[in-house]
C-alpha positions as CSV (number, residue, x, y, z in Angstrom):
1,X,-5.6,28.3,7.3
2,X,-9.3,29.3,7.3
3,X,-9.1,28.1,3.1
4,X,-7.4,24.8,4.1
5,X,-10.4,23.9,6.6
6,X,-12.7,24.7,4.4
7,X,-11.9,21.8,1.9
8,X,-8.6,23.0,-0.2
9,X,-6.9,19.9,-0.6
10,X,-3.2,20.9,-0.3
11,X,-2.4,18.0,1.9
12,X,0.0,14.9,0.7
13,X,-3.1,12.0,1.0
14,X,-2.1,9.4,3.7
15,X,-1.2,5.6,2.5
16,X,-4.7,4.6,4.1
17,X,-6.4,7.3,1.5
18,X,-4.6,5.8,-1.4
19,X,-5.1,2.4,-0.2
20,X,-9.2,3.1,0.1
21,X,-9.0,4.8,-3.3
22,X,-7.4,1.5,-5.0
23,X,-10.1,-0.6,-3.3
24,X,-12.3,1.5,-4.8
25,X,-11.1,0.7,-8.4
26,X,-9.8,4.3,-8.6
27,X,-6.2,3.1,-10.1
28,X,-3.5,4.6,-11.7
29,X,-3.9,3.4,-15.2
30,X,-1.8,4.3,-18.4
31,X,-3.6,3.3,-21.9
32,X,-0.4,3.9,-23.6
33,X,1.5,0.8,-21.0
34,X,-1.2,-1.4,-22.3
35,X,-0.7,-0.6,-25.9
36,X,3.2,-1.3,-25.3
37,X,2.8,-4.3,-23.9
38,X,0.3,-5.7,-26.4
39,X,2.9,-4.8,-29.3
40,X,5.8,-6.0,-27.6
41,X,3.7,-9.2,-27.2
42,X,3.3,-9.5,-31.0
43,X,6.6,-8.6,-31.7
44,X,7.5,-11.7,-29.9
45,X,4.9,-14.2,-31.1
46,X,6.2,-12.8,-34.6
47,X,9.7,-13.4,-34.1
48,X,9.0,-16.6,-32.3
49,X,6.2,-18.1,-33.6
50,X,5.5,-17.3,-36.9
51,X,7.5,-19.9,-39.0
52,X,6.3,-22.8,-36.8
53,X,2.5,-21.0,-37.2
54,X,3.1,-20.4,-41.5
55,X,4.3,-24.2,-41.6
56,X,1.7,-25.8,-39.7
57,X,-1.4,-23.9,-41.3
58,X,0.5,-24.2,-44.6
59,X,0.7,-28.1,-43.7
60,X,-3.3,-28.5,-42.7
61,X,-4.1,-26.0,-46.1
62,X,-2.2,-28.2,-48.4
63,X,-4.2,-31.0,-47.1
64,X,-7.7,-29.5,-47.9
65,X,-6.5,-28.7,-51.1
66,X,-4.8,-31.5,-52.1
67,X,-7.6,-34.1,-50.9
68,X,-10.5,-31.7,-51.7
69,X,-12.0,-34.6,-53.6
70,X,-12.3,-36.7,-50.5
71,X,-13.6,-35.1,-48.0
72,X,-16.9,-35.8,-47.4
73,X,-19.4,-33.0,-46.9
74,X,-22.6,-34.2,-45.6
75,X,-23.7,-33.0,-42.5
76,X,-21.6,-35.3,-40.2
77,X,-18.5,-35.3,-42.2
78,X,-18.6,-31.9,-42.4
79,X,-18.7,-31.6,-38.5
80,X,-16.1,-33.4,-38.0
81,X,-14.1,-31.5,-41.3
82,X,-14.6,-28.1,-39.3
83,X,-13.7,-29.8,-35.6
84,X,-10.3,-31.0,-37.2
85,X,-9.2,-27.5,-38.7
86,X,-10.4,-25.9,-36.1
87,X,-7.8,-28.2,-33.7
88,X,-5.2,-27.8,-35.8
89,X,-5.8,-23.9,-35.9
90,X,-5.9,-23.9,-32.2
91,X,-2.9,-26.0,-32.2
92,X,-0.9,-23.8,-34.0
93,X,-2.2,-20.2,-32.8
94,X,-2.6,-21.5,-29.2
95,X,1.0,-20.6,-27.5
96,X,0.5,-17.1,-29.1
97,X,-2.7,-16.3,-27.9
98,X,-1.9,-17.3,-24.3
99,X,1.2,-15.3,-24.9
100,X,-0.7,-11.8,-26.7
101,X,-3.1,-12.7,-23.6
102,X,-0.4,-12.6,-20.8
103,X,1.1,-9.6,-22.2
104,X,-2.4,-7.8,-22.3
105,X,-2.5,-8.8,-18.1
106,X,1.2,-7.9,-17.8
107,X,0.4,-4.2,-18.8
108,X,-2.2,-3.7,-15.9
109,X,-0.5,-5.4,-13.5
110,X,2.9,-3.6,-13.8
111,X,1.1,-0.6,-12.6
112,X,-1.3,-1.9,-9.6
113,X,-2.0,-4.8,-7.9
114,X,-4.6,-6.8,-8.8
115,X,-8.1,-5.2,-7.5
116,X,-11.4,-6.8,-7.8
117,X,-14.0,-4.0,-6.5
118,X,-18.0,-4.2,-6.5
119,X,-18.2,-0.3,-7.0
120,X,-16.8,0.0,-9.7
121,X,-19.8,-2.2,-11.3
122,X,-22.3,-0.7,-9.5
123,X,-24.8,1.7,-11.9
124,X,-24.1,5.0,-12.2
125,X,-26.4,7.9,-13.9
126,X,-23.2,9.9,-14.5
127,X,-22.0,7.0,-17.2
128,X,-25.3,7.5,-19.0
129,X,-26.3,11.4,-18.3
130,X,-25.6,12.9,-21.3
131,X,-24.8,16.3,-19.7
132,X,-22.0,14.3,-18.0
133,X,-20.9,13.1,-21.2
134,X,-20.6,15.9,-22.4
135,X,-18.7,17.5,-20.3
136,X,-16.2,14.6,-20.5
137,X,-16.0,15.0,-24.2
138,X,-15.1,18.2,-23.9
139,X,-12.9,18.7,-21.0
140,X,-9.2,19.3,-20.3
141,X,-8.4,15.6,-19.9
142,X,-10.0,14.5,-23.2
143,X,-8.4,17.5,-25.0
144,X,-4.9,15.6,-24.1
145,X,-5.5,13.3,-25.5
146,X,-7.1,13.8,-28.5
147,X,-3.6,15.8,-28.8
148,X,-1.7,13.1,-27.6
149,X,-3.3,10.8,-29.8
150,X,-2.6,12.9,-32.8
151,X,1.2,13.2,-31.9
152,X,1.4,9.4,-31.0
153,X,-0.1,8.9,-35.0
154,X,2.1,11.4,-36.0
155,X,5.2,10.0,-34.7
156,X,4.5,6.0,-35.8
157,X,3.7,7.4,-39.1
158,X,6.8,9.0,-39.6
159,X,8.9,6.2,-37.7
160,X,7.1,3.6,-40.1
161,X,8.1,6.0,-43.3
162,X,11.4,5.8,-42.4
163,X,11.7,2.1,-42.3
164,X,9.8,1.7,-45.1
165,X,10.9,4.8,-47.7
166,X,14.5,3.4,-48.4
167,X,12.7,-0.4,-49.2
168,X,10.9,1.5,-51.7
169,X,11.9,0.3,-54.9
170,X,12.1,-3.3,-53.6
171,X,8.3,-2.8,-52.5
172,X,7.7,-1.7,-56.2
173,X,8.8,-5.7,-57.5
174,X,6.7,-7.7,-54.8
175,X,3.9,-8.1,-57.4
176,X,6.6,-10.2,-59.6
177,X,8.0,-12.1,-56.3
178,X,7.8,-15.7,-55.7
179,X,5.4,-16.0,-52.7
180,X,7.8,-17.7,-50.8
181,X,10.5,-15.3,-51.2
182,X,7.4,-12.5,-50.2
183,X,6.2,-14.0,-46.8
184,X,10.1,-13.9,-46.0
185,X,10.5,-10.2,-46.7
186,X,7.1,-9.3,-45.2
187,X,8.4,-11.2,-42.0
188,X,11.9,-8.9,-42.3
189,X,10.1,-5.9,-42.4
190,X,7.1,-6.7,-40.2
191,X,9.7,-7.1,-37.5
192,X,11.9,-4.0,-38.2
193,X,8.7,-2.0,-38.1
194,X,7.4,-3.7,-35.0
195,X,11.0,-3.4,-33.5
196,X,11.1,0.5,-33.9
197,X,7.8,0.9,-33.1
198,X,7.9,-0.9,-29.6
199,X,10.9,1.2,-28.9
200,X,9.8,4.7,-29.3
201,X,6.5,3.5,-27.6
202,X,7.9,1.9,-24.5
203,X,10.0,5.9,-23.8
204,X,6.3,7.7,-24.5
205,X,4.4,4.5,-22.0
206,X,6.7,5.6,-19.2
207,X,6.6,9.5,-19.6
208,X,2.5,8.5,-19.8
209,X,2.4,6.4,-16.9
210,X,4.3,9.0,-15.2
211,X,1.7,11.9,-15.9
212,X,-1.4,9.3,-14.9
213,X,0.6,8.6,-12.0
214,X,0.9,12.1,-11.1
215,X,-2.9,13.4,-11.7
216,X,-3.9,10.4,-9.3
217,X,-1.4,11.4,-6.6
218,X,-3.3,15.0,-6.8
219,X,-6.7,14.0,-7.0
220,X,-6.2,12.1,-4.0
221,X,-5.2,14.8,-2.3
222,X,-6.8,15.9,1.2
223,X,-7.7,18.9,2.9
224,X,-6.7,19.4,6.3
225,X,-9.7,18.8,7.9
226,X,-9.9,15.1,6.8
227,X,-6.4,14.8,7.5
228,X,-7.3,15.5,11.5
229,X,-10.7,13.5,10.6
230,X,-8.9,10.6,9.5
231,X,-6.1,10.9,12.5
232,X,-9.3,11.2,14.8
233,X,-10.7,7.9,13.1
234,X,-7.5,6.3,13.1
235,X,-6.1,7.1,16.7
236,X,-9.6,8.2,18.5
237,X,-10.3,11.7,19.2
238,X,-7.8,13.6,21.2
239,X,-10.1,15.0,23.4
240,X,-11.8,12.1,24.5
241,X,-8.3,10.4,24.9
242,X,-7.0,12.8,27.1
243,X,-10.4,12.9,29.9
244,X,-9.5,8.5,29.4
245,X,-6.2,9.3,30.5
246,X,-7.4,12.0,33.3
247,X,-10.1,9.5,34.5
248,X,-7.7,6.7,34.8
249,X,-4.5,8.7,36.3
250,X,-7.1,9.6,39.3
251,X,-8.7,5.8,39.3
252,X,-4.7,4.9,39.9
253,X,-3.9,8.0,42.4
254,X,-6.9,7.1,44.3
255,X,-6.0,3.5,44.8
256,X,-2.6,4.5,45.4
257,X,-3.3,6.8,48.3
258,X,-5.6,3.9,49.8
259,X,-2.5,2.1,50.2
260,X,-0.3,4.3,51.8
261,X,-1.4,3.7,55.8
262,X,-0.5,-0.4,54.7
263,X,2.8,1.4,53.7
264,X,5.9,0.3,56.6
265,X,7.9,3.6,56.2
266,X,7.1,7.1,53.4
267,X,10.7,8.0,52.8
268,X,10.5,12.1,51.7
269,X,12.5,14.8,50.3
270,X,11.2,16.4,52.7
271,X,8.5,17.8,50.6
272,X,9.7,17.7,46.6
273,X,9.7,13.6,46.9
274,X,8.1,10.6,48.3
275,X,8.2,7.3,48.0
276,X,6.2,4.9,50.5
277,X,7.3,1.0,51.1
278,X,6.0,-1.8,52.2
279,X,8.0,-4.9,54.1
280,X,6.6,-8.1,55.5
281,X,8.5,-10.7,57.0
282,X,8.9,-13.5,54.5
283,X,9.1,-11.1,51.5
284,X,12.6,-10.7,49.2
285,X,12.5,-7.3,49.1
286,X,10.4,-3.8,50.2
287,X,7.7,-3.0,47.2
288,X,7.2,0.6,46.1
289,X,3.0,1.0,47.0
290,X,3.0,4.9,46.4
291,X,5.0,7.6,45.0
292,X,5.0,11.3,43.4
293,X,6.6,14.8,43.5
294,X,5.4,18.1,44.8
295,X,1.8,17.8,45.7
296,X,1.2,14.0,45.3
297,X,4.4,14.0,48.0
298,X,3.1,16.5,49.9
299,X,-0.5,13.9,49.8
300,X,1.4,11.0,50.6
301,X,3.2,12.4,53.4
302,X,-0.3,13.6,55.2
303,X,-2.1,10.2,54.3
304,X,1.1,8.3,56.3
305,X,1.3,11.4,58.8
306,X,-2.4,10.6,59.6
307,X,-2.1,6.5,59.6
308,X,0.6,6.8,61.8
309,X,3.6,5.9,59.3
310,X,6.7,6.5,59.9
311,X,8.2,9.6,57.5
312,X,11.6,9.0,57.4
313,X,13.4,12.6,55.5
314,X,16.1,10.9,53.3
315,X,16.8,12.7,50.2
316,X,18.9,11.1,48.4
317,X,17.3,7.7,48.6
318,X,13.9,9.6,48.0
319,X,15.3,11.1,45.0
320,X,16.3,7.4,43.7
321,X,13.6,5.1,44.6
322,X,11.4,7.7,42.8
323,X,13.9,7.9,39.7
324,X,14.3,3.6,40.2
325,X,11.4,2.1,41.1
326,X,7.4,1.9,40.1
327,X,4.6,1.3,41.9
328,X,3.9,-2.2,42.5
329,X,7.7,-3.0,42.1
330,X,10.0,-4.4,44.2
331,X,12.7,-1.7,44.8
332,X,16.2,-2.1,43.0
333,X,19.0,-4.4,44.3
334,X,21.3,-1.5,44.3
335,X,19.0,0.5,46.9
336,X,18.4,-2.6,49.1
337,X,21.2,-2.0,51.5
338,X,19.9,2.1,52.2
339,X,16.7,1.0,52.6
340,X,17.4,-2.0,55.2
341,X,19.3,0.6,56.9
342,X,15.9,2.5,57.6
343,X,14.0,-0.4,57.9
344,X,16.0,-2.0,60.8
345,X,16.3,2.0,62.4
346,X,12.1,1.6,62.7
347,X,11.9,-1.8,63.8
348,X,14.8,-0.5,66.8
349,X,12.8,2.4,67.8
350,X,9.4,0.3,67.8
351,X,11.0,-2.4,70.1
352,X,12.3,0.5,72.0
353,X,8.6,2.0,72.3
354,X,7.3,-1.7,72.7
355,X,9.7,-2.3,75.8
């Protein structure tokens, strides 16, 4: 325990840690989700796209070539030459950027929300100390991966070998294929490369994202003295709370105990239970103005004793206006006939006194 106060964070951090640390910039954040998503993307555009983009530049290509002795090069015609291609190049690579572009957002947002935070732009001597380089260069989390790095090369290399290795000997006769039979092929086998590679990638993005996710989670880990810090911040110190409570439980039995001689009758237990109430003529029902076990009862009972309030020793009705009824409240229909009972037995003996 005495480790654990001292700043061992064994502690499970608390959603309003992780929730400060995301504010902060401090994300989970897996290069290798990115990467997937970015591939996938130009796998799409590829399948998608890419006959509608080889047609279009092929159309506006043709066109330069073909009127190459009309076009006027002098400084405003060739303004204009270079506005036109570059329309028609923007015209036909337009969809697929926005679409490369979405899938590069896609691959951040699938793993947080989207965070805009100041302090992660502020200036910071460790980006630019080169001791603190250093030391990131070399440590545990850039020797990962450099090594996953090397398998990730690894493994594409040998998945692109083995899509490529049995087209071999048709790779040997490109040089003596028609270039519209080779823009077909290099499509087929663009895609089948692209396809396998987006696959094997997307199982090592998750197992990735799953490992950042992880060393995250444990670096925002807490000790158990911010734990009770934050509880303190979060639901005010405990100590402070409880001499509140103290201060305003006597603020309340004082002001109760002023209205016990206004009381009409205390009924008692005779000394475990009390319960004063007041009637007026006029009102719908007797209201509960004071009421406590043990030595409150035994309070209330001397406060009435001493303002001359009738103490009527009635048990069971003490025992259930206390369990029924709260201060300020008009007592429960159920108790009303027991209660009128007593009520009318004073206001006989007072009449009796009175005559």
């Amino acid at each position: 325990m005495a480790e654990e106060d001292g700043g061992e964070r064994t502690q499970d951090p608390t959603q309003k840690r992780l929730d400060e640390a995301i504010e902060r910039g401090d994300v989970v954040k897996s290069q290798e989700v990115n990467t997937w998503f970015i591939l996938a993307g130009g796998c799409l555009v590829l399948m998608s796209f890419s006959v509608r983009i080889g047609a279009a530049l092929q159309t506006t290509l043709r066109g330069l070539i073909a009127n190459a002795h009309m076009l006027r090069t002098d400084g405003g015609g060739l303004a204009r030459l270079v506005a036109t291609i570059e329309l028609e190049v923007i015209g036909a690579l337009g969809i697929p950027l926005m679409v490369l572009t979405l899938a590069a957002l896609g691959g951040n947002l699938i793993q947080h929300r989207l965070v805009w935070s100041p302090e992660a732009l502020k200036p910071k001597f460790s980006k630019i100390s080169p001791i603190a380089g250093a030391k990131r260069m070399f440590s545990k989390q850039a020797l990962a991966n450099f090594v996953k790095g090397l398998a990730k090369l690894a493994l594409v290399g040998a998945i692109l070998m083995s899509v490529l290795w049995p087209q071999r000997h048709r790779l040997e006769s490109l040089l003596a294929t028609d270039p519209a039979a080779l823009l077909a092929l290099t499509r087929s086998l663009s895609l089948k490369m692209l396809g396998t590679v987006v696959a094997v990638l997307a199982i090592i993005a998750a197992l990735d994202y799953l490992f950042q996710y992880r060393q995250w989670y444990e670096k925002q880990k807490m000790s158990l003295r911010e734990l009770k810090e934050e509880y303190k911040q979060a639901e005010g110190d405990p100590t402070i709370k409880a001499k509140i409570r103290q201060l305003r439980h006597a603020r309340s039995r004082k002001r109760m105990m002023a209205a016990v001689p206004k009381a009409s009758v205390v009924i008692t237990n005779p000394t475990h239970f009390a319960v004063a109430l007041k009637y007026e003529r006029g009102m719908a029902a007797p209201v509960c103005v004071a009421k406590g076990i043990d030595a409150i009862a035994l309070k209330i009972r001397e406060v009435a004793e001493g303002a001359r309030v009738p103490v009527v020793e009635n048990p069971p009705l003490a025992r259930a206006l206390h369990a029924t009824v709260e201060i300020d409240q008009e007592i429960p229909p159920e108790h009303y006939k027991a209660v009128a009972e007593v009520i009318s037995y004073l206001m006989r003996l007072n009449r009796a006194f009175a005559g």
